[in-house]
N, C-alpha and C positions, 0 to 999 in steps of 0.2 A: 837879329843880325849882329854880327861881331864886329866887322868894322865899316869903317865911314867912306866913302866913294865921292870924288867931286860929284858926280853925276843925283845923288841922292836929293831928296827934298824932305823939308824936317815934315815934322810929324801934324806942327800944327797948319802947316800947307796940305799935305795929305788929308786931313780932317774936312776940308773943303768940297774934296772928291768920292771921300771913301764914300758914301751914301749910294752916289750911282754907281761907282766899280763894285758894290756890293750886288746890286739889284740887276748887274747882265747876267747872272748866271743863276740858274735856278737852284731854289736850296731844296735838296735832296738830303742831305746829311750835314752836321756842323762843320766849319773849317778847322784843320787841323792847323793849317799855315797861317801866317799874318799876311793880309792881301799888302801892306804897306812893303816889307819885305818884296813880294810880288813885284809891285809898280814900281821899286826902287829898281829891279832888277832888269824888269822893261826899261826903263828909263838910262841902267847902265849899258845894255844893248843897243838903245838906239843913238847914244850921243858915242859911245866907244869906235861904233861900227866892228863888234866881235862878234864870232859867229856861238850860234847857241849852245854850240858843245863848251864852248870857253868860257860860257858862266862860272864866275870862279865859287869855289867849294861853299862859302858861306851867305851864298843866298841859296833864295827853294832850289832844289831838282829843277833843271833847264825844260825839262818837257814840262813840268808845271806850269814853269815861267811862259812859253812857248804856247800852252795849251790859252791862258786869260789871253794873253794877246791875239790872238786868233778873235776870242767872244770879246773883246774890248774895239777891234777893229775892223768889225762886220761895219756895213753904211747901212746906217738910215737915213730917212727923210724928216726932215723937220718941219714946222709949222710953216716954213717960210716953201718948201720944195725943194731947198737947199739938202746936198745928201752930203752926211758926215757922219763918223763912228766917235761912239764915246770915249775911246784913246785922242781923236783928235781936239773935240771938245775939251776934252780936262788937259790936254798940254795947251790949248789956249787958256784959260784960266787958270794956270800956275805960271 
């Protein structure tokens, strides 16, 4: 990523999460993109409130961005019955 967004989270906050944002998506082929890129980009989406054509140029391709957030924000249930997606869990622990 070229440049720096309020909205962004450094790296070693990201490091926290990357493990499960790695594991919703099944690996079929290596990643070409940096999922940290990615969640920055979610992340500049949901605090902007901009629509996803107006991801600006130096994050991933907006349907990229678009496509994790989709498989980040399916619900599940948790051990408690309590139902929540893994986008919402990792903005509670950041």
């Amino acid at each position: 990523m070229m440049h720096h967004y309020p909205s962004d989270i450094s790296r070693e906050e990201f490091e926290m999460i990357r493990e499960d944002l790695e594991n919703a998506r099944k690996k079929t082929r290596p990643r070409k993109t940096d999922l940290y890129d990615v969640f920055c980009a979610v992340l500049y989406i949901l605090k902007g409130g901009v629509q996803w054509r107006m991801l600006p140029s130096d994050f991933p391709n907006w349907k990229l961005v678009y496509y994790y957030f989709t498989v980040w924000s399916e619900k599940s249930k948790d051990e408690n019955g309590n139902e929540s997606s893994l986008l919402d869990r990792a903005l509670k622990n950041w």
